[in-house]
C-alpha positions as CSV (number, residue, x, y, z in Angstrom):
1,X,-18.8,-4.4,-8.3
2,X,-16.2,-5.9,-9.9
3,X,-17.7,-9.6,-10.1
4,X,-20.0,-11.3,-11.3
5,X,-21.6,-13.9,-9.1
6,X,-23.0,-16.2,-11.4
7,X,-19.9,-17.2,-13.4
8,X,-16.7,-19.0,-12.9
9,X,-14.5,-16.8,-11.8
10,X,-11.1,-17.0,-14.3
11,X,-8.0,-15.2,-13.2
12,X,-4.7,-15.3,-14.7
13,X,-0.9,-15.3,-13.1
14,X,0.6,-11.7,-13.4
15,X,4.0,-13.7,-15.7
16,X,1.9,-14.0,-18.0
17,X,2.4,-10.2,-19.4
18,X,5.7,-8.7,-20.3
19,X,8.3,-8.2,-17.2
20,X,8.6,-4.8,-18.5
21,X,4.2,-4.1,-18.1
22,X,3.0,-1.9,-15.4
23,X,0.5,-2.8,-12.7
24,X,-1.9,-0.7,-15.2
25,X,-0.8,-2.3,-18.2
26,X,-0.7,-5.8,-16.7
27,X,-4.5,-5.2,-15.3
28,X,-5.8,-3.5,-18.3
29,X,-4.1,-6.3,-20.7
30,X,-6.0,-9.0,-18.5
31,X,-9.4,-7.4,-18.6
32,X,-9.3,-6.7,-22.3
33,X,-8.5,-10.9,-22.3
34,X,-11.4,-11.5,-20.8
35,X,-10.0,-12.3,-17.2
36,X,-11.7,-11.6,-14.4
37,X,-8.8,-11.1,-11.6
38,X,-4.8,-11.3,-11.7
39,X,-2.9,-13.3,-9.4
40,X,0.4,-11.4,-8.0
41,X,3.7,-12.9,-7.7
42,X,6.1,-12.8,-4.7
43,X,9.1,-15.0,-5.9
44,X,13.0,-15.4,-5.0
45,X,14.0,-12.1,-7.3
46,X,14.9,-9.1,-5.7
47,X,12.1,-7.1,-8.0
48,X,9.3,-9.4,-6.7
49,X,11.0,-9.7,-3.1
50,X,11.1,-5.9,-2.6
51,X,7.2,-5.6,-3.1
52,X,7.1,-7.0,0.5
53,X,8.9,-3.5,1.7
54,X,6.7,-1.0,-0.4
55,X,5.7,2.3,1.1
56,X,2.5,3.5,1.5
57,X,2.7,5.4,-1.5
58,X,3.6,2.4,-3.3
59,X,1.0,0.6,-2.4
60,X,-1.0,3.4,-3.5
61,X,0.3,2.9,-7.2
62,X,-1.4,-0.7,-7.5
63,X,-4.9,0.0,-5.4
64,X,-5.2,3.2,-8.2
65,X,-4.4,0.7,-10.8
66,X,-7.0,-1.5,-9.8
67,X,-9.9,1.2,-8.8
68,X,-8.8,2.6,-12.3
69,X,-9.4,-0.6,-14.4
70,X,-12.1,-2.3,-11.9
71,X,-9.8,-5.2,-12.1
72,X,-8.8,-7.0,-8.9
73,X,-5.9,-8.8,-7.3
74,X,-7.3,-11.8,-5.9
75,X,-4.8,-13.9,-5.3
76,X,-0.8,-14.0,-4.2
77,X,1.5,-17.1,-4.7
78,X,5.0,-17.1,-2.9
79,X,7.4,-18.8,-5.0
80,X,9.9,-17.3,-3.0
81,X,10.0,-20.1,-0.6
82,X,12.1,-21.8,-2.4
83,X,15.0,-19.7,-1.5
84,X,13.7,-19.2,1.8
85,X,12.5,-22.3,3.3
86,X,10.4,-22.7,6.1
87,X,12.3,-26.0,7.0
88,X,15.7,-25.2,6.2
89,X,18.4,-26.1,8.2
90,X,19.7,-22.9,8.4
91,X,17.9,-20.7,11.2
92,X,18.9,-17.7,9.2
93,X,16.9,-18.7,6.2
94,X,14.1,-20.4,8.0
95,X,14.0,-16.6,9.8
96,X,13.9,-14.9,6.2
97,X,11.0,-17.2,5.0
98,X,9.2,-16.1,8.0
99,X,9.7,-12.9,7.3
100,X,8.9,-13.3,4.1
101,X,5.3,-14.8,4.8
102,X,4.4,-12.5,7.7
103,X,5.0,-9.4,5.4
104,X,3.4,-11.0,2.8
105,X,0.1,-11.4,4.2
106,X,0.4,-8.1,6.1
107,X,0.9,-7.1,1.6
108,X,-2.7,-8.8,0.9
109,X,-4.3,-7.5,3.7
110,X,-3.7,-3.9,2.6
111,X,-3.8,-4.9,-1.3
112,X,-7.4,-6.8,-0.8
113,X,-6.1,-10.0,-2.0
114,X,-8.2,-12.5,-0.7
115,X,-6.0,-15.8,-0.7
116,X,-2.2,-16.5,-0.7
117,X,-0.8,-19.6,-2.2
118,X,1.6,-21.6,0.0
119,X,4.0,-24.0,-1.8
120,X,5.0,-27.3,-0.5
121,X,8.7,-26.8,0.4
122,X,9.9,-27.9,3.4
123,X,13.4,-27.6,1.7
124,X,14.2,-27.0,-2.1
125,X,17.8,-26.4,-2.5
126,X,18.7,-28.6,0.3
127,X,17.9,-32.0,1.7
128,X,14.9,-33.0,2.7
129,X,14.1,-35.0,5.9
130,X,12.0,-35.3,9.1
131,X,13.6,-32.2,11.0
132,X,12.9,-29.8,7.8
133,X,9.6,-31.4,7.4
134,X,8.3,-30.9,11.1
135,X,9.9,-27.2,11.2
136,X,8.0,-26.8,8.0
137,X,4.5,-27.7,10.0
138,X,5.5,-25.5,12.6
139,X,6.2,-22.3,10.3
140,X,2.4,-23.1,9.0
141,X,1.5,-23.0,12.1
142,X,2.8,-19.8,12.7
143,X,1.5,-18.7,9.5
144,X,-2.0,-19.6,10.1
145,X,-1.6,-17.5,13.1
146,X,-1.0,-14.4,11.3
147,X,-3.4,-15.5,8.5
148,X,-6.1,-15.4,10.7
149,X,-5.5,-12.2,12.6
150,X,-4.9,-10.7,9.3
151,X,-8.3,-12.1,7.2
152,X,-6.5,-13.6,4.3
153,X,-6.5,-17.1,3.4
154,X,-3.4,-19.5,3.4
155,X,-3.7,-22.6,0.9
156,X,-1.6,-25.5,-0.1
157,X,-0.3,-25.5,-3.7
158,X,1.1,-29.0,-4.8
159,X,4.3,-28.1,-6.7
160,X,7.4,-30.3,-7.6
161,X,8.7,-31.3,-4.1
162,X,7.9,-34.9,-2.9
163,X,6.6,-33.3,0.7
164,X,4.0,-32.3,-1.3
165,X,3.4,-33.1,-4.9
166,X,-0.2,-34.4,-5.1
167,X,-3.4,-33.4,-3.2
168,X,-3.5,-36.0,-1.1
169,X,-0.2,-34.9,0.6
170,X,-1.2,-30.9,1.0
171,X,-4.6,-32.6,2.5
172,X,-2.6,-34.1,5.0
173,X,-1.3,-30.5,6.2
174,X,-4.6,-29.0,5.7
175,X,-5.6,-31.5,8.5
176,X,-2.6,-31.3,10.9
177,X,-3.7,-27.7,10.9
178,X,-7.0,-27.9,11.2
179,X,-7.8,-24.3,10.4
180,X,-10.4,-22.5,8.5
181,X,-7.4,-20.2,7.6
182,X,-5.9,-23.0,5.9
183,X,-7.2,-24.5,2.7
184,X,-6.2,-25.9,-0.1
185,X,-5.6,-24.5,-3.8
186,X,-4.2,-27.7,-5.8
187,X,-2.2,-27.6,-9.1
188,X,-4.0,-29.9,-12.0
189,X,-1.0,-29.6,-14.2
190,X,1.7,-29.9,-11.0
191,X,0.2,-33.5,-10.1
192,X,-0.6,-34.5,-14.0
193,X,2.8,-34.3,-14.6
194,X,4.2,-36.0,-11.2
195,X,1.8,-38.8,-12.4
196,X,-1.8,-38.3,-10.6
197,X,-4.6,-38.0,-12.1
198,X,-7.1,-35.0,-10.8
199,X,-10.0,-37.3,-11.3
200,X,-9.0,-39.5,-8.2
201,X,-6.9,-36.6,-5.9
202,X,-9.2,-33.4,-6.0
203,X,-12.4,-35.2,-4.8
204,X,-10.3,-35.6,-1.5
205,X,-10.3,-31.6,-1.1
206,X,-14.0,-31.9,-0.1
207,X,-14.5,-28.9,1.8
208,X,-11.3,-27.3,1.7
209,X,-10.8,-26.3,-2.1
210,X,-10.4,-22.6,-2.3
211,X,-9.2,-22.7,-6.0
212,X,-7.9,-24.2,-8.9
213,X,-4.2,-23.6,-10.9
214,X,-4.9,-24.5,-14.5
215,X,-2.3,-24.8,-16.5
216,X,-0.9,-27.8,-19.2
217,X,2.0,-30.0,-18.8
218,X,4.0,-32.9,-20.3
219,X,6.2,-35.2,-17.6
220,X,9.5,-32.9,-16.6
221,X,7.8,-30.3,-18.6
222,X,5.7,-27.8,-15.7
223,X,6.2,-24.7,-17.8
224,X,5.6,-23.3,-21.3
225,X,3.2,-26.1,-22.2
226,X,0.4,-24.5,-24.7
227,X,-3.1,-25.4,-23.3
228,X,-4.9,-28.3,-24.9
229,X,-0.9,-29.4,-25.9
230,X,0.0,-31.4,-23.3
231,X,-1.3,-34.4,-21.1
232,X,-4.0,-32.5,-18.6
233,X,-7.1,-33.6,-18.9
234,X,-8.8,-30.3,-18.6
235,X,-12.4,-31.5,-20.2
236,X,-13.6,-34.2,-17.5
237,X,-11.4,-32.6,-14.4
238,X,-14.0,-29.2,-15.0
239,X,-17.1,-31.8,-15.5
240,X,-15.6,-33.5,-12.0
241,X,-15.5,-29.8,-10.2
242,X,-19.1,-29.0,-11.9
243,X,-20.6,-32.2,-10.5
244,X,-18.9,-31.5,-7.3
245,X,-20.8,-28.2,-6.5
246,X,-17.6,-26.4,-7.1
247,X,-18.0,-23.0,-8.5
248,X,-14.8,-20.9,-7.4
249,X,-11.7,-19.7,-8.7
250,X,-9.9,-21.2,-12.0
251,X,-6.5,-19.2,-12.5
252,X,-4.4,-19.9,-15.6
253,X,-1.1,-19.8,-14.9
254,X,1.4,-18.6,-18.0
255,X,4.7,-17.3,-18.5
256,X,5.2,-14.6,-21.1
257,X,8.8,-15.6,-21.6
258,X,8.4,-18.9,-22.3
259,X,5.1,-18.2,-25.4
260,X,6.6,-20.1,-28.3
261,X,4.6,-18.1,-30.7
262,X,6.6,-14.5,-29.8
263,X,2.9,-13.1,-29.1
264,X,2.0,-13.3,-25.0
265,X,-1.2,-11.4,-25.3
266,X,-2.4,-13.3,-28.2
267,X,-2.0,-16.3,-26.5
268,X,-3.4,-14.8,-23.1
269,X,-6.3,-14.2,-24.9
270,X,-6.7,-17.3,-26.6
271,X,-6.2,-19.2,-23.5
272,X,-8.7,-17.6,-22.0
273,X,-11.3,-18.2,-24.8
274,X,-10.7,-21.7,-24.5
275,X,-11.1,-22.0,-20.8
276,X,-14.5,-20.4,-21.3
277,X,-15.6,-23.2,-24.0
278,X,-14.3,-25.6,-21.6
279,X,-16.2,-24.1,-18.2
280,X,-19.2,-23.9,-20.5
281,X,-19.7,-27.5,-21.2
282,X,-18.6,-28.1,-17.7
283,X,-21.1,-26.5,-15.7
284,X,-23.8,-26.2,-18.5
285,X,-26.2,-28.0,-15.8
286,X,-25.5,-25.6,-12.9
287,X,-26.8,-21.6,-12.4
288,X,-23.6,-20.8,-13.3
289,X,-23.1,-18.3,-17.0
290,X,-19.4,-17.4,-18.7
């Protein structure tokens, strides 16, 4: 058993550790942290992208890593969309960011991962506009298709985009799709920094949150912001979650080339040991231990 049931579960984004780390190094590293689960990454490189094209055998490299060090791969975010839009204009990209999400979740389904984050791109490096935002609904809608025959969880991640940058918008596709396959897994630094505040946009997730991105951020500033350093108000959005009954995933979200202090681990770690002072005020009240 690799979790515990009667704590927050506390993952962490697979950038966080060295580019150059194995899958055994990366998991190891994150356990000895005091992580519970990694998150894996499918983003526009062609290192990342060519995951999706793995052999058998090479699939058998990361399950060994994870029976090896009991630590899972829970989740899966596809950054990769960006490049590949759902709602290009272009037929051959919109094909490619098909492809991209069907082979992805075909990926979790063998790896275990339980829930793959969607971003909120209709269109990044092009315009955006009602055409790429209703071919964007429609490759969901695909999605959800092959979500559902495959087990795995699709969820709404608000990023940077105006389609989707606050909770309140991803809800909106959550309920056009009106799928248990279809959830939502907000961003509290993402919409902090676009100017929301997660006191007033995650209680509108009622019933559809399936996890949370932690991570701190300034305005124009969604990356490399030390925790407790910048505007997110971590303290009452955990007290909001605990009072809501919410007791699922927390995933911090770092980027070892971007630590300022030269030390990614060190800062992993200490991350992660101020997450759990923060979850243990939060949910004092609740059965809940970290």
């Amino acid at each position: 058993m690799m979790y515990s049931l009667t704590k927050i579960p506390v993952g962490v984004y697979e950038k966080a550790f060295p580019a150059e780390y194995s899958w055994e190094q990366i998991l190891t590293s994150a356990k000895q942290a005091g992580y519970d689960f990694v998150e894996i990454s499918i983003d526009e490189s062609p290192e990342r992208l060519d995951r999706l094209d793995w052999s058998h055998s090479d699939r058998a490299v990361l399950r060994q890593a994870i029976f090896n060090t009991e630590m899972p791969v829970w989740g899966m975010g596809i950054s990769a969309h960006r490049k590949f839009p759902l709602g290009s204009a272009s037929s051959d990209l919109r094909r490619q960011g098909l492809s991209i999400l069907y082979r992805s979740i075909e990926l979790a389904a063998d790896l275990g991962v339980k829930v793959i984050q969607i971003m909120g791109y209709d269109a990044f490096y092009e315009p955006s506009n009602a055409e790429t935002q209703a071919r964007y609904l429609e490759g969901l809608r695909t999605g959800v298709s092959w979500a559902s025959a495959a087990g795995v969880l699709l969820a709404l991640e608000n990023g940077d985009s105006e389609l989707v940058d606050s909770v309140e918008k991803a809800m909106r596709f959550v309920k056009l799709l009106n799928s248990p396959w279809f959830q939502v897994y907000p961003d509290i630094g993402n919409m902090t920094a676009a100017g929301y505040s997660p006191l007033e946009q995650l209680p509108l997730t009622e019933g559809h949150l399936v996890g949370v991105h932690v991570k701190d951020t300034r305005p124009g500033e969604l990356r490399g912001v030390p925790l407790g350093q910048g505007i997110v108000r971590f303290q009452e959005t955990f007290r909001l979650l605990a009072r809501t009954g919410f007791a699922g995933p927390l995933v911090m979200e770092m980027w070892a080339h971007l630590d300022p202090t030269g030390d990614p681990i060190g800062s992993v770690t200490r991350a992660r040991a101020i997450l759990d002072r923060w979850i243990a005020d939060a949910w004092s009240e609740l059965p809940i231990k970290n």
